[in-house]
C-alpha positions in Angstrom: 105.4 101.6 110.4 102.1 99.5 110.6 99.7 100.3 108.2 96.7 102.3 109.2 93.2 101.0 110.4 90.6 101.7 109.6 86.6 101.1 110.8 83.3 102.5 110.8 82.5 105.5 113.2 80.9 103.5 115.9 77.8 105.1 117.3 76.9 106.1 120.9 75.5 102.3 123.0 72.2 102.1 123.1 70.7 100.8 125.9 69.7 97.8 125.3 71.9 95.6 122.8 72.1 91.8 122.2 74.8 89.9 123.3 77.4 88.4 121.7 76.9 84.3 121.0 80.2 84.1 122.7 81.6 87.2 125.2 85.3 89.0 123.6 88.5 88.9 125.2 89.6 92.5 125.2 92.9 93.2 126.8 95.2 96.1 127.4 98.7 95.1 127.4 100.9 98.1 129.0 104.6 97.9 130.2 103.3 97.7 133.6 99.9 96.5 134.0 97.7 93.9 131.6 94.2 94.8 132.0 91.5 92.1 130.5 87.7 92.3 130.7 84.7 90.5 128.6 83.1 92.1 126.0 79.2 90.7 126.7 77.5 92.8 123.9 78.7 95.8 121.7 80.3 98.4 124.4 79.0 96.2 127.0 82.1 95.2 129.5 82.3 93.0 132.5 84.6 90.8 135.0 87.4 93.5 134.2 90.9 92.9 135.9 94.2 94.5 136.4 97.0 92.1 136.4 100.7 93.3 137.2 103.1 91.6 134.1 106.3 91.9 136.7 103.8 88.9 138.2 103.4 86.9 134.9 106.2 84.8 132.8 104.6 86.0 130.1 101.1 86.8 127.7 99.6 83.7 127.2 100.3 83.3 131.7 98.4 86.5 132.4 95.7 85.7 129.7 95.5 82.5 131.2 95.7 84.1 135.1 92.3 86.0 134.0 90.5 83.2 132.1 90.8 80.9 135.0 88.9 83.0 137.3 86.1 83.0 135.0 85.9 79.2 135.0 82.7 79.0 137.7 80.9 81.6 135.6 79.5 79.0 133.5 80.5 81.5 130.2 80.1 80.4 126.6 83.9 79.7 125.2 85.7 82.4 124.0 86.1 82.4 120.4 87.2 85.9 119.6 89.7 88.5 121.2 91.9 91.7 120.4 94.7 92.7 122.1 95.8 96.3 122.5 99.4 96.7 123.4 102.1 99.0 123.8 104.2 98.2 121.2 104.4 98.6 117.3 102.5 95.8 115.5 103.4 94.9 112.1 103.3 91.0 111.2 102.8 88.0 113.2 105.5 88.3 115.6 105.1 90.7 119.2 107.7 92.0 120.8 106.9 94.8 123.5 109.3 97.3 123.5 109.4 98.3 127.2 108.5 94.9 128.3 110.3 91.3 127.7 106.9 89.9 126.5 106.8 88.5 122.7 104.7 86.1 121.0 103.9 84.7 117.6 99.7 86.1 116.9 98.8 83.1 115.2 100.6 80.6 117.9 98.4 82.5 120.2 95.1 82.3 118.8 96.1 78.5 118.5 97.1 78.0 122.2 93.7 79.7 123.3 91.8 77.7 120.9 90.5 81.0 119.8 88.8 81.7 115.8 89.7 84.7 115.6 92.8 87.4 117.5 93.6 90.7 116.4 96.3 92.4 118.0 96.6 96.2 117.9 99.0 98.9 119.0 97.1 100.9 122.4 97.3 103.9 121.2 96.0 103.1 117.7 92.9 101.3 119.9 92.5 104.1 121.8 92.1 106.7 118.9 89.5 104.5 117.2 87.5 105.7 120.5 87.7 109.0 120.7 85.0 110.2 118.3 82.5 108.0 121.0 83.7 109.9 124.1 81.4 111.5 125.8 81.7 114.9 127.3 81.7 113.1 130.8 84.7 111.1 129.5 86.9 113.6 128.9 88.1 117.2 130.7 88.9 120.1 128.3 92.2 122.0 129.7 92.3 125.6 128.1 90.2 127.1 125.3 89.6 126.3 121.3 86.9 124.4 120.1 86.6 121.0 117.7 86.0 121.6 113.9 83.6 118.5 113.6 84.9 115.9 111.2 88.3 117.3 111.5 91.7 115.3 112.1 92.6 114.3 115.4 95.3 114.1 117.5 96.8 111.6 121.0 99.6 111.6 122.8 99.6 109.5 126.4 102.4 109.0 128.6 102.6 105.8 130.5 105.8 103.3 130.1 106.3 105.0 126.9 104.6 107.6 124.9 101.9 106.8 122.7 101.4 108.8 119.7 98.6 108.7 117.3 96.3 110.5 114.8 92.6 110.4 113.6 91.8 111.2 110.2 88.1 111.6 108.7 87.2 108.8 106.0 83.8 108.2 104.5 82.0 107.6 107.5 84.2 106.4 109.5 87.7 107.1 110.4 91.8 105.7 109.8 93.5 105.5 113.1 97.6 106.0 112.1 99.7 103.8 114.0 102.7 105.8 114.8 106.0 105.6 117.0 105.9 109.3 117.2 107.3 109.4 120.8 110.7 108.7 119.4 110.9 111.9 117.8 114.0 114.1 119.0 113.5 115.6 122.4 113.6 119.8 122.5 114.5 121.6 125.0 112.4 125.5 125.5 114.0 126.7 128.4 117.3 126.6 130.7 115.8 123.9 133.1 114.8 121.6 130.0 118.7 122.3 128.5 119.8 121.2 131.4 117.6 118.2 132.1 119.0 117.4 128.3 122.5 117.3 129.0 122.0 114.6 131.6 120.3 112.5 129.7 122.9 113.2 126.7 125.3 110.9 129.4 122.7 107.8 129.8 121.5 107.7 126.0 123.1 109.4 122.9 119.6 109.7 121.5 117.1 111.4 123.9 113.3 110.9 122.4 110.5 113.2 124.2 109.5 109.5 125.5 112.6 109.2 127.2 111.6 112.3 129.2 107.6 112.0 128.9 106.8 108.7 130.6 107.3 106.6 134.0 111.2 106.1 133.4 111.5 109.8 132.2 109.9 111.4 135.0 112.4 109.4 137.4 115.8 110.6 135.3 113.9 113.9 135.3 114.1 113.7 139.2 117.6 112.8 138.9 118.4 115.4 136.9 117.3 118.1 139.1 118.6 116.5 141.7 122.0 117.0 140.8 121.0 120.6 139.2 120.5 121.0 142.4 123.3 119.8 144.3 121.9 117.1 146.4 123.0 113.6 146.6 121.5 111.1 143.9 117.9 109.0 145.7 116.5 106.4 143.7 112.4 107.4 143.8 110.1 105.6 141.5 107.8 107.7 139.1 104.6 107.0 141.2 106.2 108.5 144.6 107.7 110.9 142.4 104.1 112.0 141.6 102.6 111.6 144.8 105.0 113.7 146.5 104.3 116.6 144.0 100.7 116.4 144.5 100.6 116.7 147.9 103.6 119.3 147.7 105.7 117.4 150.2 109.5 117.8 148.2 109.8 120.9 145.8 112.3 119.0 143.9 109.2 116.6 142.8 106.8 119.4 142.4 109.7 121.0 140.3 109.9 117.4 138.1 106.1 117.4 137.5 106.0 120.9 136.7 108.9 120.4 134.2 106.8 116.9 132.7 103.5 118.8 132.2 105.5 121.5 130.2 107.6 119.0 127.9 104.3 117.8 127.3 102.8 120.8 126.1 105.9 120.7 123.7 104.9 117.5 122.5 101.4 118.1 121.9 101.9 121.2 119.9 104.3 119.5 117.7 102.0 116.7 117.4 98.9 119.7 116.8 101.1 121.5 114.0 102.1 118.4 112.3 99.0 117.2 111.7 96.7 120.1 111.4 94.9 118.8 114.1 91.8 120.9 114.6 89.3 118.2 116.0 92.1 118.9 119.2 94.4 117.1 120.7 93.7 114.0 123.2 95.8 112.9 126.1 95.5 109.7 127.6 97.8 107.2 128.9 98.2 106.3 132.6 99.9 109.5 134.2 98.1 112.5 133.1 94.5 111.4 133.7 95.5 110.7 137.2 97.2 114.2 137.9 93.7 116.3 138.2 94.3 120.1 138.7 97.9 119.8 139.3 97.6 119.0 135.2 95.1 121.9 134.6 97.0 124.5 136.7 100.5 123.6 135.0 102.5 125.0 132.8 100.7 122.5 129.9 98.4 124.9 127.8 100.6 128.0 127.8 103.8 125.9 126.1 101.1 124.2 124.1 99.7 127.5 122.5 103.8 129.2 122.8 104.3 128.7 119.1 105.6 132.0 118.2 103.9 132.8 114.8 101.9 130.2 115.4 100.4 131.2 118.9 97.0 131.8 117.4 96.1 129.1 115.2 97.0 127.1 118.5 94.9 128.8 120.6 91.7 127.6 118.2 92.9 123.6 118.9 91.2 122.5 122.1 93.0 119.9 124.2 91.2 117.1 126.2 91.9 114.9 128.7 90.7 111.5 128.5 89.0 110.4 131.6 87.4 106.7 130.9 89.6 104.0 132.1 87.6 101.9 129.0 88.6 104.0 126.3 91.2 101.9 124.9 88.6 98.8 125.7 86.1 100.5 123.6 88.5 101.5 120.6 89.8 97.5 120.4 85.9 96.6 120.2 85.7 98.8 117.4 88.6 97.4 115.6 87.8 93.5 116.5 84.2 94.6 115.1 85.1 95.8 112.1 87.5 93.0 111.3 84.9 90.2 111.7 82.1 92.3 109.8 85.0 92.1 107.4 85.3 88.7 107.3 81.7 87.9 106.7 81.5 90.0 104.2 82.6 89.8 99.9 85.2 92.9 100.8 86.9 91.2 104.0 87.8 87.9 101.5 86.4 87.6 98.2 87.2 83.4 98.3 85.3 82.8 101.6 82.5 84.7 99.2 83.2 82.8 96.6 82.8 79.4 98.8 79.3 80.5 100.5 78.1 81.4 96.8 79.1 77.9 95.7 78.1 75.9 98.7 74.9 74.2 97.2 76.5 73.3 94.2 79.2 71.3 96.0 79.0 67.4 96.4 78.2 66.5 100.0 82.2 65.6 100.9 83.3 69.1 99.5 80.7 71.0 101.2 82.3 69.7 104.3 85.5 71.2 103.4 83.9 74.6 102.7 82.0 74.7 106.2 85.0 74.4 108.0 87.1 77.0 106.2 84.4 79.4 106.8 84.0 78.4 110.6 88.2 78.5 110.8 89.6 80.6 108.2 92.5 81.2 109.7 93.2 77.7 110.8 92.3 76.0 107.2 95.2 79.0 106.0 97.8 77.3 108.1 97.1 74.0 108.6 98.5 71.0 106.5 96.1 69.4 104.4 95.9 66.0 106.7 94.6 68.2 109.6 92.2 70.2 107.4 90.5 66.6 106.0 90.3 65.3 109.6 88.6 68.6 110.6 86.1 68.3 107.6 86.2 64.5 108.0 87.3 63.8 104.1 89.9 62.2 102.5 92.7 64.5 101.3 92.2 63.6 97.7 88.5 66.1 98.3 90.4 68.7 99.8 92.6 68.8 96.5 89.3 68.6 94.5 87.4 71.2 96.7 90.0 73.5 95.7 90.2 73.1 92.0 86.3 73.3 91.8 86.6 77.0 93.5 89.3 77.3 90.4 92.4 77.2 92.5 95.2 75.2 91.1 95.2 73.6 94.0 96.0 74.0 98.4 98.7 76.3 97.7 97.2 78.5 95.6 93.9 78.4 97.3 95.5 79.2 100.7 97.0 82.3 99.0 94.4 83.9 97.7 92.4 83.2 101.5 95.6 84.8 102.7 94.9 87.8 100.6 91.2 88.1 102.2 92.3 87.5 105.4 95.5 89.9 106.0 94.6 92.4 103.4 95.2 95.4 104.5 93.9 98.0 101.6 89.9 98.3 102.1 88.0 97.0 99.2 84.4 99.0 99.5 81.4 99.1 97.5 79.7 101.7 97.7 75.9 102.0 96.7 74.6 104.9 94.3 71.9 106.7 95.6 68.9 109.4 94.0 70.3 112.6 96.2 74.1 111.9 94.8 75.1 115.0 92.9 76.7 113.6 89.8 80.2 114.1 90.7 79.0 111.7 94.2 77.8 109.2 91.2 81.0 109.9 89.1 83.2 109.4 92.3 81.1 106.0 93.3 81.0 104.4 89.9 84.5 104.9 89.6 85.4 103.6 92.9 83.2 100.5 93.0 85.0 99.6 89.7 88.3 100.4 91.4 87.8 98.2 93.9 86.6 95.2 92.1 89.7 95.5 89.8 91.5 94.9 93.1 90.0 91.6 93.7 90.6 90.6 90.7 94.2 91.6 90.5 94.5 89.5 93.9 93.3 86.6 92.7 95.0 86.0 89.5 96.3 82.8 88.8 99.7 83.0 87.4 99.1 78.9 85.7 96.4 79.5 84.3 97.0 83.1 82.5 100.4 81.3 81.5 98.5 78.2 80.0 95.9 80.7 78.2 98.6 82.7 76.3 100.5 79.6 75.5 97.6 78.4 73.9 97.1 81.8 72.4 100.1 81.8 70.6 100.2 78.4 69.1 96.8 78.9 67.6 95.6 78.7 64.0 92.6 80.8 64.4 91.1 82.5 68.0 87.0 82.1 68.3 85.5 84.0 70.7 81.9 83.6 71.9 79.7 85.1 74.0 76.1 86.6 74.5 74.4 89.8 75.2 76.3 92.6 77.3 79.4 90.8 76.8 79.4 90.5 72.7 81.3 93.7 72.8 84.2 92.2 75.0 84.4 89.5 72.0 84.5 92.1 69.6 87.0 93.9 71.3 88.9 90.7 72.1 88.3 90.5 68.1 90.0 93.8 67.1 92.5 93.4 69.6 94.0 90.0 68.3 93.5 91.0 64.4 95.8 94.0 65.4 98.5 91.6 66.7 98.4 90.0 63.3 96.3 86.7 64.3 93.2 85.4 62.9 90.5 86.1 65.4 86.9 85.8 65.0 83.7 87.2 66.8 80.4 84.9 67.6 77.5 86.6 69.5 74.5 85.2 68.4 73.5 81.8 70.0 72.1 80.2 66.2 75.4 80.9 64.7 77.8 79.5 67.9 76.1 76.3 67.3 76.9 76.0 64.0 80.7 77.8 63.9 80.9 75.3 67.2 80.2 72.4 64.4 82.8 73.4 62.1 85.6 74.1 64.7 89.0 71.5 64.1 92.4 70.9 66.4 94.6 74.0 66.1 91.7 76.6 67.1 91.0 78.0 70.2 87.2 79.0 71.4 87.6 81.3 74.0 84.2 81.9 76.0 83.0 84.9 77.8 80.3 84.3 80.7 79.3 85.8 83.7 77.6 82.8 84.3 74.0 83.5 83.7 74.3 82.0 80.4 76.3 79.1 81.2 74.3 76.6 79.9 73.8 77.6 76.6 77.5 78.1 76.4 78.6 75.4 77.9 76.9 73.3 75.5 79.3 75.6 72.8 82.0 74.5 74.7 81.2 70.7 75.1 80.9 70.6 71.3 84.6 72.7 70.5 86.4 70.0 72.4 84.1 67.3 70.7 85.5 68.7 67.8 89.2 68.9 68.9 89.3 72.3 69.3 90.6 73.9 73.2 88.6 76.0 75.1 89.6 78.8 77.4 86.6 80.0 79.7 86.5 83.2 81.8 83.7 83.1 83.9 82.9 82.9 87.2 84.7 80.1 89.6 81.6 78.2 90.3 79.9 78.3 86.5 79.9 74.7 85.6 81.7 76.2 82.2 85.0 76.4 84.6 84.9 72.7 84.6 84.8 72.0 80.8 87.2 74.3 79.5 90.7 73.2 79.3 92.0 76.2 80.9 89.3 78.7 83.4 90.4 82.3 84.1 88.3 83.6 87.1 86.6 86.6 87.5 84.3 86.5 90.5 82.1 90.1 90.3 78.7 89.4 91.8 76.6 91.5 90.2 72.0 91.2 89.3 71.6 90.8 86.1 67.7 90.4 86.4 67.8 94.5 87.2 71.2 96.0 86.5 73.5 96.1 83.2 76.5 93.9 83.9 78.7 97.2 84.6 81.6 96.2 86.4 81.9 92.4 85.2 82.1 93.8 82.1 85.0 96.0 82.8 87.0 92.9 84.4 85.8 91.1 81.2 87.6 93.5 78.8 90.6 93.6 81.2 91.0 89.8 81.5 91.4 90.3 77.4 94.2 93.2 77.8 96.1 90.6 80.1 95.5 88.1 77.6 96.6 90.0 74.4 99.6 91.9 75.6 100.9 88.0 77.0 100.2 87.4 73.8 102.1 90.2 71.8 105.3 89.9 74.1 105.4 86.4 73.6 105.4 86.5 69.8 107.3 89.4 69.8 110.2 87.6 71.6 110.9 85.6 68.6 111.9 87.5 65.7 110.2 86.9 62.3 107.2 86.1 63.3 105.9 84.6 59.9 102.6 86.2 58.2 100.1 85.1 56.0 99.7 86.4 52.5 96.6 87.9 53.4 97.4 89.2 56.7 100.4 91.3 54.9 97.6 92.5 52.4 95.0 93.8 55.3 97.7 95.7 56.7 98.7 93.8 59.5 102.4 92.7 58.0 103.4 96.7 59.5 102.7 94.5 62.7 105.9 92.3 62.0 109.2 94.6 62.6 107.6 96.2 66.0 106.9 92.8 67.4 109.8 91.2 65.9 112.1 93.9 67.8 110.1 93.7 71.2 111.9 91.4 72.6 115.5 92.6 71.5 114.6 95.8 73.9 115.9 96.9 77.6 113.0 97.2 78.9 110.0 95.3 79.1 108.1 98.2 80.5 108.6 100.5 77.7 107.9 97.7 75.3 104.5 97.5 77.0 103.9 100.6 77.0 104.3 101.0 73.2 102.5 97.9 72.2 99.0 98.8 74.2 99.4 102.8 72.7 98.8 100.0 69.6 96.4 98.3 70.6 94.2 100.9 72.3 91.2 101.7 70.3 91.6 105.4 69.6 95.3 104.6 68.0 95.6 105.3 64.0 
């Protein structure tokens, strides 16, 4: 199953609202019709078509059908575009499942020499529009009434059946993509048994959407049709419909009738499941086309027929949708959120990172960095010849543009822009405010933190926390410096390592890191702790260590010019103002980068039995350190071992 989406409640148009720099491609791919129109400004649509895809070889032909009659409009090139379709979406590759269409996303995006193309199952689109409808947009059928802020349900019938679910967030909403119209058809009644049984002969599994949509209501006909006795005729669904609207054959009224009703099945199921009391939506392209035939059927009653259940189902409204934009607007709300997401720290900490860094950069590499931010997508799958004739460089600055944002190099710099860009678990910050109760602050401080730990975790580099603990564990004595907030991370880092049974120091005052700095020899490591406000003075600490033979191992901030003099950089990038705030969070990912750094530490010296001690270690205790360590590695399970060793190491242990 694709994974949810999710995006802000978008608000009702205004008026008047600026246009886009360059109009959106939205497009509504269907197993019948592809329907295209521009997006000029936010819910603003124009030129809209209806192409038939029995007419088209393919996508990129019908995309390519509408674009060309918008060449003597003298538009601004297209550079973005979402496509909702009606199919599941889960990875780069397309494949409709009613249609023969399929195509690769990113081949796509290339061949329309668009920046950016999101594609997106229809029904998921369409649910992100719902809570926008107004009430001229859609047609209540029955009673109940909406619980504001409550979940959601859609069902459509078209080439398939669409099924798909709202549920309230923050302040916004997840849309679920689902393939619940593959759930098991059942039958309520003798007609529907028997409509069953000869469908059991055409497909050992019968889904409601093999009933509930253009195909079904034809084997539907069929069905009756030989209920009936009467020689098979091969109708299509639309003059199956027509001839039931204007109640010309009995046996088509009869197949509507029996549609409408399996429908009300459906919805109910779908209403139960999810406890959907914001009602239930219907959309697709049949129903909203069936007016009071729809209201007058047999719909609502099998909807609220749920036995024990009758009344909590007669408190769920249903509506039918009525705008033939809906599923336009719910892409636009998607597409929006996904480019806000990209501008943004949240959408892809590294294309952060490289706008944070940009002045700082020499003229070549700044280049670089101004086209991966105009084409990340394209600097993610290019090779690194194309990407250094795009930024006019030589490849040898791509390399070194990379390692100055503290990637090891393209590979692992296209993997953690890989991470920002197809990400799919949303990294918020949330800001505290006066009115929040203090379980709202408790909530919010905890989440913010949450999330930043997130970023972190998806930019490790696996090098460089190798190199660190490597160095670690070879070492005579561990120094750790740092200033202000942070001197409690070095003291931690302090107690941690003297716990592990290695000589470990703590520096926080800037007189005495000069003067330990003087003193340091080979065989120590300084490890340095910066957020990268105090850089300078530190890096001065660190340009003196190495001066005196010693190996430095910074964690800092990718663009502190203390990354570049230590012999080994682990990045933490938290942007937080230390003019006015407390570095809170940094902090956090501070103390954490140590954990990582001490249990790689523990496990590695564990895995070699008889560690030796010092004579004074073994008197300050630390010689109880030797037989758990020694046996670590000789254990099942490294997960266990962990486990026990930080219970160890945590400051409340005895």
């Amino acid at each position: 199953m694709p994974p949810p989406c999710v995006a802000a409640e978008k608000p009702e148009p205004a008026l008047s609202l600026p246009p886009f720099e360059s109009p959106r491609l939205l497009a509504d791919i269907g197993g019948t019709y592809a329907r295209f129109t521009l997006e000029m400004a936010p819910g603003e649509f124009a030129h809209t078509r209806s192409l038939r895809c029995a007419e088209h070889a393919d996508f990129h032909a019908a995309v390519s059908a509408f674009l060309s009659g918008l060449s003597d409009l003298g538009l601004a090139p297209i550079k973005n575009g979402a496509v909702a379709i009606a199919n599941p979406v889960a990875g780069d590759s397309v494949r409709m499942t009613n249609y023969h269409w399929q195509f690769s996303i990113e081949a796509m995006r290339e061949r329309l020499q668009f920046d950016h193309l999101m594609v997106v199952n229809d029904f998921t689109a369409l649910a992100m529009a719902l809570p926008s409808l107004l009430p001229t947009q859609r047609r209540q059928v029955g009673g109940g009434a909406a619980v504001a802020r409550s979940v959601i349900g859609l069902i459509g019938a078209g080439s398939g059946l669409g099924v798909s679910g709202l549920i309230p967030a923050d302040n916004g909403w997840i849309a679920l993509g689902t393939e619940g119209g593959h759930t098991s058809f059942s039958p309520r009644d003798a007609r529907e048994v028997a409509i069953l049984q000869y469908a059991w002969r055409h497909h050992p599994h019968v889904s409601f959407e093999r009933l509930l949509s253009g195909p079904g209501i034809e084997l539907t006909y069929r069905a009756l049709r030989e209920q009936a006795g009467k020689p098979d005729l091969a109708l299509e669904a639309p003059e199956i419909t027509q001839h039931a609207l204007d109640g010309s054959d009995p046996l088509c009224v009869a197949t509507l009738e029996a549609f409408c009703a399996m429908l009300g099945t459906a919805a109910a199921n779908l209403a139960v499941t999810q406890g959907a009391f914001g009602g239930i939506y219907i959309g697709g392209g049949i129903v909203p086309k069936l007016g009071d035939f729809f209201d007058r059927s047999m719909f609502r009653h099998r909807f609220e027929d749920k036995g024990r259940f009758s009344e909590y189902m007669r408190g769920i409204p249903t509506y039918v949708i009525t705008s033939p934009e809906a599923t336009f607007v719910g892409a636009s709300i998607i597409l929006a959120a996904q480019l806000r997401g990209l501008d943004s720290a949240e959408g892809s900490a590294i294309l952060s990172q490289i706008k944070r860094a940009l002045s700082s950069l020499s003229p070549a590499e700044q280049r670089v960095a101004n086209h991966v931010l105009a084409h990340p997508r394209s600097a993610l799958n290019d090779p690194i010849a194309q990407i250094a004739r795009a930024a006019d460089v030589s490849q040898p600055t791509v390399i070194r543009f990379c390692r100055t944002l503290g990637c090891e190099g393209l590979s692992d710099f296209k993997l953690r822009l890989a991470s920002g860009l197809t990400g799919t678990m949303p990294i918020t910050h949330t800001q505290v405010t006066g009115e929040d109760s203090m379980l709202e602050l408790g909530v919010k401080v905890l989440g913010n933190t949450a999330s930043a730990i997130l970023q972190v975790r998806d930019h490790l580099n696996r090098d460089g926390i190798d190199r660190a603990v490597a160095l670690l564990c070879a070492a005579e004595r561990i120094e750790f410096y740092a200033l202000g907030q942070y001197g409690v991370v070095a003291d931690d880092a302090q107690f941690k390592f003297l716990r592990i049974g290695m000589s470990a120091n703590s520096c926080t005052d800037p007189h005495l890191q000069q003067l330990a700095a003087n003193v340091l020899r080979p065989g120590v490591v300084a490890v340095i702790l910066c957020s990268g406000q105090d850089s300078a003075h530190l890096q001065s600490v660190a340009e003196r260590a190495r001066e005196r033979g010693a190996t430095v191992v910074a964690i800092t901030e990718s663009h502190s010019p203390l990354a570049r003099k230590a012999d080994v950089s682990l990045i933490i990038d938290h942007l937080e103002d230390m003019a006015t705030q407390l570095p809170m969070i940094s902090r956090v990912l501070h103390l954490l980068m140590i954990d990582i750094l001490v249990v790689g530490v523990a496990m590695q010296r564990g895995s070699t039995p008889g560690t030796p001690t010092t004579g004074a270690q073994e008197q300050d205790g630390s010689a109880r350190w030797a037989q758990p360590l020694a046996s670590l590695g000789r254990r099942n399970s490294p997960g266990v071992s962990t486990a026990s060793l930080l219970a160890h190491l945590s400051s409340g242990s005895r």
